[in-house]
C-alpha positions in Angstrom: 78.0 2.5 20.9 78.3 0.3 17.6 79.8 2.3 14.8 79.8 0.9 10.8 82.0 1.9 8.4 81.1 3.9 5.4 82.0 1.8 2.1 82.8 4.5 -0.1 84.6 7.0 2.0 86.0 4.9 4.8 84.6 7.1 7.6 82.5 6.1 10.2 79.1 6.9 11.1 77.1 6.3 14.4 74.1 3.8 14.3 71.0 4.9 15.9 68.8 2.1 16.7 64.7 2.3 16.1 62.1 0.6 18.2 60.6 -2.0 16.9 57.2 -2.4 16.5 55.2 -5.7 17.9 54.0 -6.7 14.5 56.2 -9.1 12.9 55.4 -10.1 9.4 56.8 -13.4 7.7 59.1 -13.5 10.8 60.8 -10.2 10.6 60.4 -7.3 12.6 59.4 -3.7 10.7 59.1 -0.2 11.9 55.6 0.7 12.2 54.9 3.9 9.9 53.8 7.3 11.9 50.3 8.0 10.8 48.0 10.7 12.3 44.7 10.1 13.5 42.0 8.9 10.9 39.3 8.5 13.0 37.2 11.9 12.8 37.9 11.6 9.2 36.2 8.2 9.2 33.7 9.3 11.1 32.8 12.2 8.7 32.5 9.5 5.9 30.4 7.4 7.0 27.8 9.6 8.2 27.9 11.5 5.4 27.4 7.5 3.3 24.7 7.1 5.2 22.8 10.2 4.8 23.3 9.9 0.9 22.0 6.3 1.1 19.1 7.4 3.2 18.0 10.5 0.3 18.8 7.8 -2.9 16.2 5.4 -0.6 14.0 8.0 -0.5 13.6 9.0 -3.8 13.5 5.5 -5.1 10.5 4.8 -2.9 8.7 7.9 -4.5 9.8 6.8 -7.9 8.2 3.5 -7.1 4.8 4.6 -5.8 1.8 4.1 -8.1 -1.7 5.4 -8.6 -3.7 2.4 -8.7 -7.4 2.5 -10.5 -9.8 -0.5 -10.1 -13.4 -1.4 -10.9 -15.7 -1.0 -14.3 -14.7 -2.8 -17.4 -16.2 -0.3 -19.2 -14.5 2.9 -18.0 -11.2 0.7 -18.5 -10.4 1.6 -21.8 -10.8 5.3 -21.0 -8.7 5.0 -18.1 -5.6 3.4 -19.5 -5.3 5.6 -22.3 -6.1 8.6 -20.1 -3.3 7.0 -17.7 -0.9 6.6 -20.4 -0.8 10.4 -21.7 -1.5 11.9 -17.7 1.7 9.8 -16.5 3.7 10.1 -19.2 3.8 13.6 -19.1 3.8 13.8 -14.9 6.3 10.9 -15.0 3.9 8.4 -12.7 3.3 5.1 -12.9 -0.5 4.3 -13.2 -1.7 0.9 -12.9 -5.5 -0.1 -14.6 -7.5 -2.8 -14.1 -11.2 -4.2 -14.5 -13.3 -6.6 -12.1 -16.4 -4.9 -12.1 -18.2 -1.6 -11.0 -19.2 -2.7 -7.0 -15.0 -3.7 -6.9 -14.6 -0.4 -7.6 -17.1 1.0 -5.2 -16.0 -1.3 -2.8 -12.1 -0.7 -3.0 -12.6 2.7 -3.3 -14.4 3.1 0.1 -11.7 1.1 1.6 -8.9 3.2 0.4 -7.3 -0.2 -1.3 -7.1 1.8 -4.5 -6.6 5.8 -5.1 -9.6 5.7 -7.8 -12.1 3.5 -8.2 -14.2 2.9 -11.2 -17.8 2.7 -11.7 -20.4 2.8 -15.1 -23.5 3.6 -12.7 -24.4 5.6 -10.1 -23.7 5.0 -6.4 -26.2 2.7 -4.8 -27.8 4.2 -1.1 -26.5 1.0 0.9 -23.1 2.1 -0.5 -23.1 5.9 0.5 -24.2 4.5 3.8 -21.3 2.0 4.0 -18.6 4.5 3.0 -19.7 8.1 3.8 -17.1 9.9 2.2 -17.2 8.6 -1.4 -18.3 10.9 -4.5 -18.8 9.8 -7.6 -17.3 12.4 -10.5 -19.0 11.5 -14.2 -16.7 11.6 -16.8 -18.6 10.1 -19.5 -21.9 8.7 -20.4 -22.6 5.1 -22.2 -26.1 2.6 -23.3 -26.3 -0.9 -23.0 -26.3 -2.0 -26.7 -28.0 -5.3 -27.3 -25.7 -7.5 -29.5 -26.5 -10.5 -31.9 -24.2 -12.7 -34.0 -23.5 -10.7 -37.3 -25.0 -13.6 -39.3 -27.9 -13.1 -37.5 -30.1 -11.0 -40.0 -32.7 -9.9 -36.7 -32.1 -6.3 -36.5 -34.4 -5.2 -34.0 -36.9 -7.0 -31.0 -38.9 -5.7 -28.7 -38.6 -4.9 -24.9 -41.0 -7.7 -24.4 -39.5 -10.2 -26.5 -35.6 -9.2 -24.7 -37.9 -10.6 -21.8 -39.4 -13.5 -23.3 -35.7 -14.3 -24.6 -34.1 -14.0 -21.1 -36.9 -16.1 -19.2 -36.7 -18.7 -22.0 -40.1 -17.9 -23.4 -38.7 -17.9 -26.5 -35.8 -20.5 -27.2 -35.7 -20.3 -31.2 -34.9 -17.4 -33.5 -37.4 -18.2 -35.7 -40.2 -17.3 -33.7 -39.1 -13.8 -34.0 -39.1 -14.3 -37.5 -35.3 -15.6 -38.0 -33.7 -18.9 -39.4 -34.2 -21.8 -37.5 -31.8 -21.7 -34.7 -31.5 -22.4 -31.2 -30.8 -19.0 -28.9 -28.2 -19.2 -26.8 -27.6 -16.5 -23.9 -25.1 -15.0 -22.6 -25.5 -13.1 -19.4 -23.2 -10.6 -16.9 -21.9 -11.6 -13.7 -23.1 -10.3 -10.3 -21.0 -7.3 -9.4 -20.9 -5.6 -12.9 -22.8 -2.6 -13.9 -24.6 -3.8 -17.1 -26.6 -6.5 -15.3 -27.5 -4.2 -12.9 -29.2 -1.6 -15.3 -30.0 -4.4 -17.8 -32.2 -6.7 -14.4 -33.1 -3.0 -13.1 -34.6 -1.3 -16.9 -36.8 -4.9 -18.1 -37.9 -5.7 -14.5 -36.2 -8.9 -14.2 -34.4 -10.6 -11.2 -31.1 -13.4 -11.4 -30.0 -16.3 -10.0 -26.5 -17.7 -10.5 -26.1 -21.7 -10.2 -23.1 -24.0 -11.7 -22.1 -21.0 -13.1 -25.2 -20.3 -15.2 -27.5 -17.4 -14.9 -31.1 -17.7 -14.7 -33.6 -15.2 -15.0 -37.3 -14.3 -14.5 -39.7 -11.4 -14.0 -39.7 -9.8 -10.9 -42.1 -11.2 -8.6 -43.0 -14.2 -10.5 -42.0 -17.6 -8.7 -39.9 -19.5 -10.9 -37.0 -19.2 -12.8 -36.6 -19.6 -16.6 -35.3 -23.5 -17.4 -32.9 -21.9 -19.5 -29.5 -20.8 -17.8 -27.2 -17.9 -19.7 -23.8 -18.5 -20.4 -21.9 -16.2 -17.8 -19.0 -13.4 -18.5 -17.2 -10.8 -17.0 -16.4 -7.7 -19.1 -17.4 -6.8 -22.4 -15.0 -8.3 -24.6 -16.0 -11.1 -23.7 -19.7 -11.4 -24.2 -18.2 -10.1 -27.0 -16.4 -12.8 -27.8 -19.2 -15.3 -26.8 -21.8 -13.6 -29.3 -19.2 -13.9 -32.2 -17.8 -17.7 -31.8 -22.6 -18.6 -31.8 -24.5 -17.5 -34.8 -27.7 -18.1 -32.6 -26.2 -15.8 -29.4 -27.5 -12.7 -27.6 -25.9 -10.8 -25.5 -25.4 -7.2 -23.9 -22.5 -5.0 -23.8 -21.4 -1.2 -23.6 -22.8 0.7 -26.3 -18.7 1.9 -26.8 -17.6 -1.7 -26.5 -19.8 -2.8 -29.4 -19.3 0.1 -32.1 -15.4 -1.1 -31.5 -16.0 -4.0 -31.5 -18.2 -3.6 -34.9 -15.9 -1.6 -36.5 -12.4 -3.4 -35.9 -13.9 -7.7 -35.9 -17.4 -7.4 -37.6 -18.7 -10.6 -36.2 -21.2 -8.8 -34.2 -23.6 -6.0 -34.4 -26.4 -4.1 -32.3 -29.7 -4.6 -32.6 -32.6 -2.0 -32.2 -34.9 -2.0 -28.8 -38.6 -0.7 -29.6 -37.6 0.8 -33.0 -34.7 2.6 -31.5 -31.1 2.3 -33.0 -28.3 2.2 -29.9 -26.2 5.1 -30.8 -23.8 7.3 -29.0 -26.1 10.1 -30.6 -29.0 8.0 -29.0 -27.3 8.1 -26.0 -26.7 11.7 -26.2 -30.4 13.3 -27.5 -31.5 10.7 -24.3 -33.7 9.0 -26.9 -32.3 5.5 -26.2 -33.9 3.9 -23.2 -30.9 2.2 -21.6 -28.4 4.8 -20.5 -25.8 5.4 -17.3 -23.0 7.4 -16.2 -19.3 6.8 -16.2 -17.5 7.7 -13.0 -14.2 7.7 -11.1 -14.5 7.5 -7.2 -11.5 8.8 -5.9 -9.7 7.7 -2.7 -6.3 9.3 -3.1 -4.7 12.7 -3.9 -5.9 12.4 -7.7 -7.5 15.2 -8.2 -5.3 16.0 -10.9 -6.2 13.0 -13.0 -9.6 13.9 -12.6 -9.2 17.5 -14.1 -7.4 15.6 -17.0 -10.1 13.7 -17.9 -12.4 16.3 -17.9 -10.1 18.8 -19.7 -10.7 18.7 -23.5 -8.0 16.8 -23.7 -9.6 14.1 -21.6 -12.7 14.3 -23.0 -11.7 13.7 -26.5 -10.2 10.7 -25.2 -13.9 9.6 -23.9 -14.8 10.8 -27.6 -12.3 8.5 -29.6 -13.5 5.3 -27.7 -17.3 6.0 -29.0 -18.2 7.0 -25.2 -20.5 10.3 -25.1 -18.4 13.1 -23.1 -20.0 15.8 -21.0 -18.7 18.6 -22.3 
C-alpha cells in the first residue's frame, strides 16, 4: 500500500484512496458530496406553490369581478353616484353606462348586465319576451320642454308642441316670439323620453338620414320638417343651447341642472303648468314616469341602498322626485 510522509513530524501515514465520481469538471476528477434524498422535500414545495398560486388566482378573479348597470340616460346620474358611495364602502367595482331605456330592458332580460336601467315602465311585449324581469322604482321624473334661454317664449300649448313637431309652425313668431326659424331637436328610437313624449301628444316617428320626422297618429303624411336627432339629455341639451331658435325635450332633473350650473337653457310651461319636481310630485304636471332598476344579478343590496334614505337623498340632490 502507498505510504506519504508527514512533513512536519517525519512519520508516516497510510493513504486511503476515494472513489471517484464520473463527473469530471474542467478535466479533473472530484468526489461527489453525500447528500440525502431531497425529493419528498421537493415534492412538498411544489404542491404546496401550487396550491398558494391557485388561492392568490382565486381571490384576484373575485377582486376583479364587477357589477355592471346599463340602460337609461336619465337614471345615469343617480346610478354612478349611488355606485360610487355603495362600492366604496363594499369595496366593488361598479361600472355605469347609458344607451337608452329598451338597452337596458333588453340587456337586462338577457343577463348581459347585473342591473339594467329604465325611466318608464315595462312594456307587455317585453314581460312576454323575458318573463322573469321586475322593474323596482327608485325615483320619479317629467319631461321638461326646453327652449334656448334667449328665447323669451315661456310657455305653449299642447297643441302648438304638436303643430311645432309636425312643422305646422316653422317660425317663433307665430307664437308670438322674434322672428326666427324653429329648429327641432328630437330623441332617438330606443330612449324613454320619445316614447312618453310620441305616446302623451298622440304623435308617431319616422327616422330617415338621421332626421326624425313626425306627425299625428293616423294621419298619412309626415311633417316636411325633420328634427335634429340625439341620444341622452345632455345633449339635446347641448343642441338647444348652441340655437337661439331650438326646442327640445329632456328629463325634468336634466334641465333644472342644466339651468342652474350653464344657464343657456330653460323650461317652458305646457298648458299653463310650470315643469317642476314639485309638479312632478303633487301629479299636477301632465308628463310624468318612473325610474327603475331591472335587476339580473345578485344586487339586491344595491337596490336597498338606493331606496335607503341614504339613496334616496341621492335621487333628491339630482332634482329627481324620490319615493319616500
Amino acid at each position: 500500500m502507498s505510504e506519504v510522509r508527514n512533513r512536519k513530524s517525519g512519520s508516516q501515514e497510510k493513504f486511503i484512496p476515494r472513489p471517484l465520481t464520473s463527473d469530471f469538471r474542467h478535466g479533473t476528477s472530484e468526489p461527489r458530496p453525500q447528500t440525502s434524498d431531497m425529493r419528498p422535500l421537493i415534492s412538498v414545495f411544489l404542491i404546496s406553490t401550487f396550491l398558494f398560486i391557485l388561492l392568490l388566482t382565486d381571490s384576484f378573479t373575485y377582486a376583479e369581478k364587477v357589477i355592471r348597470i346599463r340602460g337609461s340616460s336619465t337614471v345615469q346620474p343617480i346610478a354612478t353616484i349611488a355606485a360610487r358611495v355603495f362600492g366604496k364602502k363594499h369595496n366593488l367595482r361598479i361600472l355605469v353606462e347609458g344607451g337608452g331605456s329598451t338597452k337596458g330592458v333588453q340587456d337586462a332580460g338577457e343577463g348581459l348586465v347585473d342591473i339594467g336601467t329604465a325611466s318608464r315602465d315595462i312594456y307587455p311585449d317585453e314581460k312576454k319576451r323575458y318573463r322573469d324581469i321586475i322593474a323596482h322604482t327608485i325615483a320619479y321624473d317629467g319631461i321638461a320642454i326646453i327652449v334656448n334661454a334667449k328665447n323669451p317664449i315661456d310657455g305653449i300649448t299642447s297643441k302648438q308642441i304638436i303643430d311645432l313637431y309636425t312643422g305646422k309652425i316653422k317660425n317663433w313668431k307665430e307664437l308670438g316670439g322674434p322672428d326666427m326659424s324653429v329648429r327641432l331637436v328630437s330623441k332617438d328610437f330606443g330612449r324613454s323620453t320619445l316614447d312618453l313624449f310620441i305616446e302623451h301628444f298622440k304623435l308617431e316617428v319616422a327616422k330617415k338620414d338621421n332626421l326624425m320626422y313626425y306627425r299625428v297618429k293616423g294621419e298619412s303624411g309626415y311633417s316636411p320638417v325633420g328634427a335634429i336627432v340625439v341620444g341622452q339629455n345632455s345633449e339635446a341639451i347641448v343642441e338647444v343651447s348652441r340655437e337661439r331658435g331650438a326646442i327640445g325635450y329632456v328629463s325634468i332633473g336634466a334641465a333644472e341642472r342644466a339651468e342652474r350650473k350653464l344657464g343657456k337653457i330653460k323650461r317652458i310651461k305646457i298648458d299653463g303648468i310650470e315643469p317642476t319636481r314639485e309638479n312632478v310630485k303633487n301629479k299636477t304636471y301632465p308628463i310624468i314616469r318612473p325610474l327603475n332598476l331591472i335587476p339580473s344579478g345578485d344586487v339586491e343590496r344595491f337596490i336597498e341602498f338606493l331606496l335607503s334614505p341614504q339613496g334616496q337623498n341621492i335621487v333628491k340632490n339630482l332634482d329627481y322626485i324620490p319615493i319616500k
